[in-house]
C-alpha positions, 0 to 999 in steps of 0.5 A, a space after each residue: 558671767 561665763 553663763 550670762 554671756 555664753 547662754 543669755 548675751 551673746 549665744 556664739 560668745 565663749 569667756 577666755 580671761 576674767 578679771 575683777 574690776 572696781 566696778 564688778 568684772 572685765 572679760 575677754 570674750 570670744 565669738 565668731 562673726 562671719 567665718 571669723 574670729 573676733 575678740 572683745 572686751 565685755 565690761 560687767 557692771 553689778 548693782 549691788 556688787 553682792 549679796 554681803 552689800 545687799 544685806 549690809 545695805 537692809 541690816 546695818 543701813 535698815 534701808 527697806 526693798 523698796 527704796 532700794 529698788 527706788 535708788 538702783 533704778 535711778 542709777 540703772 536710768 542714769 547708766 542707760 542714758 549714759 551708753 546711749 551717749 558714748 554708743 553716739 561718740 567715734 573718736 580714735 582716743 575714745 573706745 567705742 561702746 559696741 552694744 549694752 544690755 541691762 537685766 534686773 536681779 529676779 530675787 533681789 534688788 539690783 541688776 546687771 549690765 553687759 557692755 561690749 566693746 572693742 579690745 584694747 590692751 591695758 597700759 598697766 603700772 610701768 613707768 613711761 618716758 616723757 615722751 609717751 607719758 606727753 602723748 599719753 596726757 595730750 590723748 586723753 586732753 584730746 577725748 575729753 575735749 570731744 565729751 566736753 563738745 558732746 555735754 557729756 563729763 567722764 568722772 572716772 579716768 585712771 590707769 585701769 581705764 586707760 589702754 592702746 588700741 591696735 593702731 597704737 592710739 592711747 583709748 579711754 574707758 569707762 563710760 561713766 558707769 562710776 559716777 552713775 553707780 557710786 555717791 560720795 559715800 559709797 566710793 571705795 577708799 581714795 586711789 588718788 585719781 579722783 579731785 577733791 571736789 569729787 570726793 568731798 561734794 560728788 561734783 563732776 566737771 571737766 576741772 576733775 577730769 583734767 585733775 585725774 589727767 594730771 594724777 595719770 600722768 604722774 603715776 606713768 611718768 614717775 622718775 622719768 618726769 622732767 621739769 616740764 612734766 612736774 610744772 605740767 603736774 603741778 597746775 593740773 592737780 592744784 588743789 583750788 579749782 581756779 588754780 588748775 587748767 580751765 579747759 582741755 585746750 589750755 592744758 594741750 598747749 602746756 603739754 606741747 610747751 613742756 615738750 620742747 623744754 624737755 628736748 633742750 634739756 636732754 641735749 644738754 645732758 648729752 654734751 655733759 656726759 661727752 666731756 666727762 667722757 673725755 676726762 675719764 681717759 686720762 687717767 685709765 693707765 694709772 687705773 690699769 698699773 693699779 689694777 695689776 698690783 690688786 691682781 698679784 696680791 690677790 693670787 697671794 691670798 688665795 693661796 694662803 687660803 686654800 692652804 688654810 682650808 686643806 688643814 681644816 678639812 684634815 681636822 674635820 675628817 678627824 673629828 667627823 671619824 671621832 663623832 660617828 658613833 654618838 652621831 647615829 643615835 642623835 640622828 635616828 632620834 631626830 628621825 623620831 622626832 620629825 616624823 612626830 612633827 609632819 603627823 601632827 602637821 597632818 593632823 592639824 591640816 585635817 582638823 583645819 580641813 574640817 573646821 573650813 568645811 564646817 563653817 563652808 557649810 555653815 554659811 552656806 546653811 544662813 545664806 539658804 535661809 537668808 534666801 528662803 526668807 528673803 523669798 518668804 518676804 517676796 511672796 508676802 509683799 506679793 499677797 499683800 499687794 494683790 490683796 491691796 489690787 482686789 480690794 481697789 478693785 471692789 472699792 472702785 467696783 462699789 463706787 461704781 454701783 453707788 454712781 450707777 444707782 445715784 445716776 438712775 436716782 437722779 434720772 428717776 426724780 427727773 422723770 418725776 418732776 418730768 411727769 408731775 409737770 406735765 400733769 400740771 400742764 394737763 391740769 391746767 388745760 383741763 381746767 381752761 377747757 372746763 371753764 370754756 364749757 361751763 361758759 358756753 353752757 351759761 350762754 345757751 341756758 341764757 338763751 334758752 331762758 329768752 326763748 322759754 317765754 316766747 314759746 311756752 303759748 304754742 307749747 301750750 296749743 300743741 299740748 292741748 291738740 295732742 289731748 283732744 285727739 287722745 280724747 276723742 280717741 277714748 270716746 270711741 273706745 268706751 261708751 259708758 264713761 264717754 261724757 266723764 272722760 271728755 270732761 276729764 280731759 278737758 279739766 286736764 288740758 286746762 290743768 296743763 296749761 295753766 301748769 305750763 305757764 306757771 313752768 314758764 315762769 319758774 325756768 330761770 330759777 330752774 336754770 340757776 339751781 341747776 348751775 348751784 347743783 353743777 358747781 357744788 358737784 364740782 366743788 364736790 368731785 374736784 377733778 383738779 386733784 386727779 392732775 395734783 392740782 388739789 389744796 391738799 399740795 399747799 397743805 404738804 408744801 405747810 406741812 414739810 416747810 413746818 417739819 424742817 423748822 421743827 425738827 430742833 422742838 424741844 417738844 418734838 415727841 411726836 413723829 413728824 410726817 409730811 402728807 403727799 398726794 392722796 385720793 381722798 379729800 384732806 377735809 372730809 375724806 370723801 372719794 373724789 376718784 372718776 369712775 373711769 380711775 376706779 380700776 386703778 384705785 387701792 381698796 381695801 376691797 371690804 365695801 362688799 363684804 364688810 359695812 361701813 369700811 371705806 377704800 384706804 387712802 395712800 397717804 405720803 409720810 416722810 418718817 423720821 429715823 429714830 421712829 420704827 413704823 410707829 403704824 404697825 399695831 400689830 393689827 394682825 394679832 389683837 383687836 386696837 381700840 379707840 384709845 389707841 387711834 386717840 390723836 391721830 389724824 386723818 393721815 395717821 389712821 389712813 396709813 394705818 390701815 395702809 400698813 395692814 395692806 402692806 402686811 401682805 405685799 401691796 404695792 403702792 401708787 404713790 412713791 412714797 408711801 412705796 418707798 416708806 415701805 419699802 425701807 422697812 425690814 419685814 416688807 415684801 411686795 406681792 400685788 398691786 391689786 387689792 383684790 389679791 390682798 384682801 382675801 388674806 386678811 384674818 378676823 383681828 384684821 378685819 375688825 381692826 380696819 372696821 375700828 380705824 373707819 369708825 375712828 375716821 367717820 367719827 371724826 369727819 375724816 371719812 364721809 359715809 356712803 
């Protein structure tokens, strides 16, 4: 404490006394404030008490630190809450509450409290008159009817917190820190001051306050205690709740009551004792005269007996002379003897010496392992809980990535439904303009029938002007065949017009082969695919919709795939692509250098988990046959050959042929241009696409350029 207060409390504060108290230690404390100089009391609180109820508390109770630390903090808040309230009280009964401070233990569990309050002198143990001990009882009613006015119930009042203030006053102490710190349990052995329902249940109430009024009362009274006092006593301590004082005020009134019975009782006494006085008189001459006779024969007696005492101190000199002799061995062996006795006294004080410091040293040595373990358990609790906070922080870290990835997952697929709408409306649009034009195309080769008729004549005439003067131009020119040729001429001006009417005639049907050809070019190049708009959607929305309900076949031997979007017709395998999409186009870049090996078509497939690329035929070691291509489909043998491009890092349009890829372990994405993949394929994987396009036109999956 000496440290605590001087180098951490209070800095200018200097310990003069200290005792031990229930709770821990009392000290007197020294300080100066302003040239002055002030002492206090400082009241330390210990929870635990020491380091033996701290290792009861986990050896014999097994209860862990951590409920420790649990319980302790509950009463340290119980405690703080508790001098808030008293720092709030000023009463003269009440000894005021200065400052307190609370510091945790920094090894072990528990802390310390440092309260400081005004100095007051103890009542101690003597006994009091009536008169004090009803003053004493009538100040300690009058502070716990201020507490009771506050809410607040002192649960700890006894001699050792009972004192006087330099006023005089009689001042309660305490603050509760009792009731805060101890249970039912815990409370050391019964001193009598507490009321049973306290001792029993740990229930406090200003009933068990007044209890412990009436215990202090006749503990300072003692002897001295009138009737009044013993029926004041009596009530307070009543072992029944309901038979004792219900409210400070109602015991006030019976302290004042036992007052004035107490006064008129002392008065009495005193008229007795007078008479008795008075009696005693009378009879003091007898007393003298007899008191004279007792003194002469006493005076006989000591002279006989000093008469008796001279003769025995003769005969003891005799005797004395007589035994000198024999006396002078006896003695120098008793000299022996008990220099003997105070050697072996020392040496037994030196082996207890020893054995002390022997097991000093001893318990010193378990106490520093005690700590080094109890520390060794702090530093391991410690990793424990940092690793614990690591591994949260990773936990709470991957969480984190996973929501960010599933956040952009989610944002990609909108942006993907976002897009794959707005190609529809695009489509769709595309689609109505196509229509309007194709319509306005079909009114004007109407219209351009109905006046095919009406001019195909003057057509004619204009023809056959133009060929006279071609005529007429060759006749000058040659001389010789001038007659032949204006006959040819006119054969063919008249062969012109008769083609010419006969064309005249033919236009319509001209017209409607042309729409035929128009339509089945359209038919051929469905430009609707390109804005995913071709039957080959309905076909994946089948193909998926039968996947999910085939998943429990028991025939499900066959790897289930579902066809996304593709480049190619699903029916014959013709390109369908624009010129202008032809840069953008996946090839396999083999039309130039190899014959018959058509572009390759991304082909979605949706892959089941128990298959592993059941597309990879190791094209790239041996040659495949027909066999092995045998039941396969058009999007089967596509993907096919998708995964001999994927083998050297293409990287594909469609998402998800990309993703299917990409779920593979041996995929490294290189290129999205074809032309950069080809030029590494090797002979096995040249002749293999070869096979899979032959296999494709053979079964009409591909159409032949």
């Amino acid at each position: 404490m000496e440290k605590s207060a001087n180098n951490i409390i209070w800095p200018n504060a200097q310990v003069e006394a200290t005792e031990t108290v229930y709770c821990g230690k009392r000290h007197v404390l020294r300080r100066s404030e302003n040239g002055r100089t002030i002492k206090e009391y400082v009241l330390e609180v210990r929870v635990p008490e020491n380091a033996k109820k701290l290792n009861m508390l986990r050896r014999d109770k097994g209860i862990s630190d951590e409920t420790l630390c649990e319980a302790f903090g509950k009463m340290r808040s119980d405690l703080e809450w508790e001098l808030t309230m008293f720092k709030t009280v000023s009463h003269k009964n009440i000894v005021s509450v200065e400052e307190f401070i609370i510091r945790d233990n920094v090894t072990a569990p528990g802390w310390r409290c440092f309260i400081r309050t005004k100095l007051y002198e103890p009542i101690g143990t003597a006994a009091l008159d009536e008169k004090e001990s009803l003053k004493l009882a009538a100040s300690l009613c009058d502070a716990v009817s201020e507490l009771n006015r506050l809410g607040m119930v002192h649960g700890d009042i006894r001699p050792s917190n009972i004192g006087i203030d330099s006023d005089g006053n009689y001042v309660l102490s305490g603050f509760g820190v009792r009731r805060c710190i101890e249970t039912p349990d815990s409370m050391k052995e019964d001193d009598g001051f507490d009321a049973p329902e306290v001792r029993r249940k740990g229930q406090y109430s200003i009933s068990s306050d007044l209890y412990s009024i009436g215990k202090v009362l006749a503990a300072v009274s003692g002897e001295n205690a009138g009737e009044g006092i013993s029926g004041l006593i009596t009530k307070a301590t009543a072992p029944d709740i309901t038979g004792r004082f219900q409210s400070p005020s109602e015991m006030m009134a019976a302290i004042s009551d036992a007052g004035s019975s107490d006064n008129e009782r002392r008065k009495a006494k005193r008229e007795q004792e007078v008479k008795e006085a008075r009696k005693a008189r009378n009879i003091d001459a007898a007393r003298a005269a007899l008191e004279l006779q007792r003194a002469k024969e006493a005076e006989e007696a000591r002279r006989a007996e000093e008469e008796r005492l001279a003769e025995e101190k003769r005969l003891e000199e005799e005797s004395r002379k007589a035994a000198e002799t024999a006396a002078a061995a006896l003695l120098a062996e008793e000299i022996r003897k008990a220099k003997e006795k105070r050697e072996q006294e020392a040496r037994l004080a030196e082996e207890a010496r020893l054995a002390e410091e022997a097991r000093l040293a001893e318990e010193a040595r378990l106490a520093e392992e005690t700590r080094l373990a109890e520390e060794a358990q702090l530093a391991e609790k410690a990793r424990l809980a940092e690793e614990a906070r690591l591994a949260e922080e990773a936990r709470l870290a991957e969480e984190a990535r996973l929501a960010e990835e599933a956040r952009l997952a989610e944002e990609a697929r909108l942006a993907e439904k976002a897009r794959l709408a707005e190609e529809a409306q695009l489509a769709e649009e595309a689609r109505i303009a196509e229509e309007a034009r194709l319509a306005e195309e079909r009114a004007d080769e109407e219209m351009v029938e109905e006046e095919t008729e009406e001019n195909t004549g003057a057509e004619i005439e204009r023809i056959a002007e133009n060929q006279a003067e071609e005529e007429e131009a060759a006749v000058e020119e040659s001389d010789s065949d001038a007659n032949e040729d204006e006959k040819t001429i006119v054969t063919d001006g008249e062969e012109n017009k008769n083609g010419l009417k006969k064309k005249a005639k033919i236009w319509p049907f001209i017209l409607i082969a042309v729409l035929l050809v128009a339509a089945a070019t359209a038919y051929y190049y469905r430009p609707w695919e390109r804005f995913g708009m071709s039957d080959n959607s309905a076909a994946v929305e089948k193909q998926t919709n039968m996947s999910s309900t085939e998943d429990t076949a028991p025939e499900a031997n066959i790897p289930k795939m579902h066809v996304a979007d593709s480049d190619e017709d699903p029916n014959t395998g013709a390109d369908v692509r624009q010129d202008g999409d032809k840069e953008n186009r996946e090839t396999t870049a083999l039309e130039s250098a190899e014959e018959g090996i058509d572009e390759a078509t991304e082909t979605g497939v949706e892959q089941d988990p128990a298959e592993e690329n059941i597309y990879d035929l190791h094209t790239d070691k041996e040659y495949i046959t027909m066999d092995q291509l045998e039941g396969m489909d058009r999007y089967d043998s596509s993907m096919v050959i998708n995964t001999v491009y994927a083998r050297h890092g293409k990287i594909f349009k469609t998402t998800s042929i990309q993703n299917y890829f990409e779920d593979q372990s041996w995929y490294e994405p290189v290129s999205k241009d074809s032309n950069d993949i080809t030029g590494k394929f090797n002979e096995f994987e040249i002749e293999n696409l070869k096979t899979v396009v032959a296999y494709q036109i053979n079964n009409g999956y591909r159409k032949v350029k």
